[in-house]
C-alpha positions as CSV (number, residue, x, y, z in Angstrom):
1,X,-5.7,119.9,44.0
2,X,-7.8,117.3,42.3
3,X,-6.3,114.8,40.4
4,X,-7.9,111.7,38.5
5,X,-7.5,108.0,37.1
6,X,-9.7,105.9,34.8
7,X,-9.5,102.6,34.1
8,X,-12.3,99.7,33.4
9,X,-14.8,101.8,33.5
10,X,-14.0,103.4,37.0
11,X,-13.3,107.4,37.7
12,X,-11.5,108.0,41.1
13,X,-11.0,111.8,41.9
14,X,-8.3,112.3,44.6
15,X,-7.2,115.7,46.6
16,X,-3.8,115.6,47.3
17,X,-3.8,118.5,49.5
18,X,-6.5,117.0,51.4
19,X,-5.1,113.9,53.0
20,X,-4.8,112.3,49.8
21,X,-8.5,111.2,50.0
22,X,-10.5,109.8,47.2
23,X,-13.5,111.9,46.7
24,X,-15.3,110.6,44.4
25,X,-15.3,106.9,42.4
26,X,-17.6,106.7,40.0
27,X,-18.9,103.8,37.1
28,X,-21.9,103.6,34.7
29,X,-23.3,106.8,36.7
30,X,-23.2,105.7,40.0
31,X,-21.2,107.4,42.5
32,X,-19.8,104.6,44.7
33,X,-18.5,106.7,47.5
34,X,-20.3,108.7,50.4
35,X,-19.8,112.6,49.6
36,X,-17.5,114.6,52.0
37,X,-16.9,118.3,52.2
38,X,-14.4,120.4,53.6
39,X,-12.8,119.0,57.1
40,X,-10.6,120.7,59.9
41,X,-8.0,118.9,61.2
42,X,-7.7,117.2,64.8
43,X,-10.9,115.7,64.6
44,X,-11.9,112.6,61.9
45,X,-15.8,111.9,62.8
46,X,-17.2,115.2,61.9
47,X,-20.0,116.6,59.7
48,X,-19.0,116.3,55.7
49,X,-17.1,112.9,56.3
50,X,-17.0,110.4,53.3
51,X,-14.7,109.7,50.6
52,X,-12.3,106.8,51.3
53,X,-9.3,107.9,53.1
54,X,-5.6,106.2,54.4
55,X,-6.2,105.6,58.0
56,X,-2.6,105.0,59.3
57,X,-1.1,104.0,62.1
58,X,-4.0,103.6,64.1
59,X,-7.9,104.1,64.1
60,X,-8.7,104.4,67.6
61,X,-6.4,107.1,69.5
62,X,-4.0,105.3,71.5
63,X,-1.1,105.6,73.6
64,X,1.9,102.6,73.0
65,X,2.1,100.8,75.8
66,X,5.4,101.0,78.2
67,X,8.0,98.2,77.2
68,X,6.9,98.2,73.4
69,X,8.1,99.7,70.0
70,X,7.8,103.6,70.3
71,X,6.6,103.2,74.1
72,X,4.6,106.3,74.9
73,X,3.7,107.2,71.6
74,X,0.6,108.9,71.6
75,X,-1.6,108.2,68.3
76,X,-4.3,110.1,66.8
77,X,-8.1,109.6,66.1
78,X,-8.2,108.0,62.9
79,X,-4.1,108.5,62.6
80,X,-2.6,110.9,61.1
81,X,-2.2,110.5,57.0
82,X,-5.7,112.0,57.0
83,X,-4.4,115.6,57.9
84,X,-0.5,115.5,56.9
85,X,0.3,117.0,53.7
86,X,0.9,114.3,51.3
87,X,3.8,114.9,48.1
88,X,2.5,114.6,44.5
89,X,5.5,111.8,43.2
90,X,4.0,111.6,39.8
91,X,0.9,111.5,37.6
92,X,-0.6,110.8,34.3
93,X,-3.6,109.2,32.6
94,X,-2.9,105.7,34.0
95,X,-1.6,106.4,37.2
96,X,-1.4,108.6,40.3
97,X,1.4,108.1,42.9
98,X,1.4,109.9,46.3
99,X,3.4,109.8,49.3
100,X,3.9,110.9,53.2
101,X,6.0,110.6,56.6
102,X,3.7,110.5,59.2
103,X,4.1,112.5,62.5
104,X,3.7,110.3,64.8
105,X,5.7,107.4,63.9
106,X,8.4,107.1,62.0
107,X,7.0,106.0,58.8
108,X,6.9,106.9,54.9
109,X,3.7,105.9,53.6
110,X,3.5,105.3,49.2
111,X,0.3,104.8,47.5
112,X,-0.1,104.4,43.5
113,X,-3.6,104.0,42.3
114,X,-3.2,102.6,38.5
115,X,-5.6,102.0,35.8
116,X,-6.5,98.2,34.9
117,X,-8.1,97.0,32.2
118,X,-11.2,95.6,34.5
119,X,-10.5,98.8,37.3
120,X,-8.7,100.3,39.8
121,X,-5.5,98.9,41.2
122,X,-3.9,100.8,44.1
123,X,-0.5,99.6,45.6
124,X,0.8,100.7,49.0
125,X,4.4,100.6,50.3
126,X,5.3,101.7,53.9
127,X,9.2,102.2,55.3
128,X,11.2,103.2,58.6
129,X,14.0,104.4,59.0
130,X,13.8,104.0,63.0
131,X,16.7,102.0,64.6
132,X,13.8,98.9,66.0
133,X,10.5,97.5,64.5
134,X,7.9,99.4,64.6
135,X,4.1,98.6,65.0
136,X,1.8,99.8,61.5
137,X,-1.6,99.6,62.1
138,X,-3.4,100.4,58.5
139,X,-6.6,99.7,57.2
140,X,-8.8,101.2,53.9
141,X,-11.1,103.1,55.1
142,X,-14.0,104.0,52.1
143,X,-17.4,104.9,52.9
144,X,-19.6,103.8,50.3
145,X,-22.9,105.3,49.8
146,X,-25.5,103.1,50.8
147,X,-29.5,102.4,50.6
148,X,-31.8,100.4,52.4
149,X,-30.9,97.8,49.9
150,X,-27.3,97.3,50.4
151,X,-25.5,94.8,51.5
152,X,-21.8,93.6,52.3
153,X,-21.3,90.5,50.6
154,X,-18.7,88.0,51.4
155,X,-17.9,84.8,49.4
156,X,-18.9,83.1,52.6
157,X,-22.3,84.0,53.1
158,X,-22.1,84.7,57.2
159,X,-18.7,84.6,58.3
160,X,-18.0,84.9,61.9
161,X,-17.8,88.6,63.6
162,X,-16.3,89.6,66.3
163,X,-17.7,93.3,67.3
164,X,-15.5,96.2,67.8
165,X,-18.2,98.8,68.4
166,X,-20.6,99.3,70.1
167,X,-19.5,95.8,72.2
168,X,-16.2,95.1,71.9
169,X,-15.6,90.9,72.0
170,X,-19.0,90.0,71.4
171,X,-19.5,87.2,68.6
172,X,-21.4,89.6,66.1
173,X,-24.3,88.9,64.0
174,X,-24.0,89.5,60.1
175,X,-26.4,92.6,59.8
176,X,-28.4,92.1,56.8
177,X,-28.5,95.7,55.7
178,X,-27.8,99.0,57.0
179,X,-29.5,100.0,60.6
180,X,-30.1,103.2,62.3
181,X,-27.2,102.7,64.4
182,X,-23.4,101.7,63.9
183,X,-21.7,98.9,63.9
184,X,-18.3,97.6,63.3
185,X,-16.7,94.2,63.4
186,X,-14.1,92.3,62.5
187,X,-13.9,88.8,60.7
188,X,-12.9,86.0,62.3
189,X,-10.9,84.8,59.7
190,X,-8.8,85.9,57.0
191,X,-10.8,87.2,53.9
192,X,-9.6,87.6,50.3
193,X,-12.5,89.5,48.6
194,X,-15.5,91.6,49.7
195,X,-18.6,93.3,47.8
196,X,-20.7,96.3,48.4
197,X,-24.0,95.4,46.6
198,X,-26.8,97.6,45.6
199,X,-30.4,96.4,45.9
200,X,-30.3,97.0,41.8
201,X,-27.6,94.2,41.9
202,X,-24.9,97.8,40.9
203,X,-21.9,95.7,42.5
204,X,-18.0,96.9,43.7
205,X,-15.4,94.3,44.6
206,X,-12.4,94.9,46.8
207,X,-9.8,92.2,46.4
208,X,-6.6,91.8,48.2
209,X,-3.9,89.1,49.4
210,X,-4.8,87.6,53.1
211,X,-1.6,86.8,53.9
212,X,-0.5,90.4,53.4
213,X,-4.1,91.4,54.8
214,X,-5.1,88.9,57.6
215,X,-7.6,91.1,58.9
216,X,-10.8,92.7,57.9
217,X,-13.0,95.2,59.5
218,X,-16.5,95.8,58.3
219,X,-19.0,98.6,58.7
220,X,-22.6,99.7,58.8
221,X,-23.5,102.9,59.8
222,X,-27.2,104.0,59.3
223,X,-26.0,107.7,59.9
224,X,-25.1,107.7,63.6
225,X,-21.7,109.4,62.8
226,X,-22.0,110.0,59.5
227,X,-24.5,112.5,57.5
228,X,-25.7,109.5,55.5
229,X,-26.0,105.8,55.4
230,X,-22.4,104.2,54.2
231,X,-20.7,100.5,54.7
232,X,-17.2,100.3,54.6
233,X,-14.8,97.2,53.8
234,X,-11.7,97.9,55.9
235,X,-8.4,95.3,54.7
236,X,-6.4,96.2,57.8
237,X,-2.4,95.4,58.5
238,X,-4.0,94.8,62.4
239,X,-6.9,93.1,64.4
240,X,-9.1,95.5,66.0
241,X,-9.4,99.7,66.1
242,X,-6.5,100.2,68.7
243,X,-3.1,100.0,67.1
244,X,-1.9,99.5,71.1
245,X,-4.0,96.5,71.8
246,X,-3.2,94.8,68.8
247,X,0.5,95.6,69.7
248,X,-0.1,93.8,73.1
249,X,-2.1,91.5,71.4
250,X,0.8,90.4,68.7
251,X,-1.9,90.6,66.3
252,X,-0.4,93.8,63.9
253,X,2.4,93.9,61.2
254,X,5.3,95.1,62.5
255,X,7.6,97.4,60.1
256,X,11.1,96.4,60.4
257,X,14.4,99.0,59.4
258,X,15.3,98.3,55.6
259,X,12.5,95.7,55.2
260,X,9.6,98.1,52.9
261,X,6.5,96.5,53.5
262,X,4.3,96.0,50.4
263,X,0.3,95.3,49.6
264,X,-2.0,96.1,47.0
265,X,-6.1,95.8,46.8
266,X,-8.1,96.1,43.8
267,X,-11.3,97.7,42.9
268,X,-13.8,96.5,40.1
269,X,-17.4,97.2,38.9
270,X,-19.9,95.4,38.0
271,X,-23.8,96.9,36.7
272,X,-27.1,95.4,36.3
273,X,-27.6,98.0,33.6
């Protein structure tokens, strides 16, 4: 079930019966996102990945630790909202609004992509109704299309990064494009804005709040998991893949009974055309 919103120039195609996912966005001609086919479920990294897709409550499959909210919990590879069946709330030409309670936590996840008059806006709400906090672990995860010319862009030039794969902890270097091999980092400080930028100058900004969003993982993947070379800019709700180390860590937003947690990021397009 494909649905689709425009605004400022932009075209994003979603399938709600596939995880929600955004399979296409498009402007001036230029697909933006990384192609995916058809997926089974259980396991995220597999041939066909791309598109942008929820990755909630985790990204790394984890177990809660003893002694923590939902001890024992185990969570999937990439979370769950990927392969849940999402609910349809409503749709027209200036917006699409989605929904779903994951399985492994208990959490109800709202997204509503709107149009803007300079793009894309899409605005997220998450809710439990469990009896104690418990731990959310989100991040954006979009794999854009990329070419031996493209870059990540960041309003500072070379901000710190602290890898998460393949070495975990080590101070990162700022790759300047896309190698044969993947790696992912995080920033070492709160971001508000990032660009994916085309050698053509064809640019896509991703804005957000920092103090909603205090963390920010990055990507570069040269087609080591993936069929072909993507970057990803990853806002996050948690520092780091593991959704139980940032938990131990007290580094992840923490969803609290009758308390809806709310965040939005935007997406607009600039051309060299």
């Amino acid at each position: 079930m494909i649905q689709s919103v425009s605004g400022g120039g932009i075209t994003v195609e979603v399938d709600v019966a596939d995880g929600a996912r955004l399979t296409s966005l498009t402007s001036g001609g230029r697909e933006w996102l990384a192609l995916g086919g058809p997926r089974l479920p259980g396991v995220f990294v597999q041939p066909g990945s791309g598109g942008w897709d929820e990755v909630v409550p985790t990204v790394a499959a984890c177990v809660l630790a003893d002694g923590t909210a939902c001890a024992g919990t185990e969570l999937p590879d990439h979370g769950d909202a990927w392969q849940t069946l999402w609910s349809l709330d409503s749709h027209d030409d200036t917006h699409l609004q989605t929904s779903v309670r994951l399985a492994s936590l208990p959490i109800t996840f709202t997204r509503r992509i709107e149009a803007t008059s300079t793009g894309i806006r899409l605005g997220y709400t998450a809710s439990t109704d469990a009896a104690a906090p418990v731990p959310l672990a989100w991040c954006a995860h979009p794999l854009f299309a990329a070419d031996a010319g493209t870059r990540i862009v960041l309003p500072e030039s070379a901000p710190a990064l602290i890898e998460e794969y393949p070495r975990r902890g080590r101070s990162g270097d700022w790759p300047s494009a896309v190698g044969a091999a993947a790696i992912k980092a995080f920033a070492a400080e709160p971001q508000s804005t990032a660009s994916v930028v085309h050698g053509n100058g064809d640019t896509l900004n991703l804005s957000w709040d920092p103090v909603l969003l205090p963390y920010l993982g990055l990507y570069w993947d040269g087609a080591e998991f993936t069929d072909t070379p993507v970057v990803a800019i990853e806002p996050s709700t948690a520092f780091g893949d593991s959704a139980a180390r940032a938990l131990a860590e007290g580094r992840i937003r923490m969803l609290g009974p009758g308390r809806p947690f709310r965040w939005w990021l935007t997406v607009a397009v600039s051309s060299s055309r």
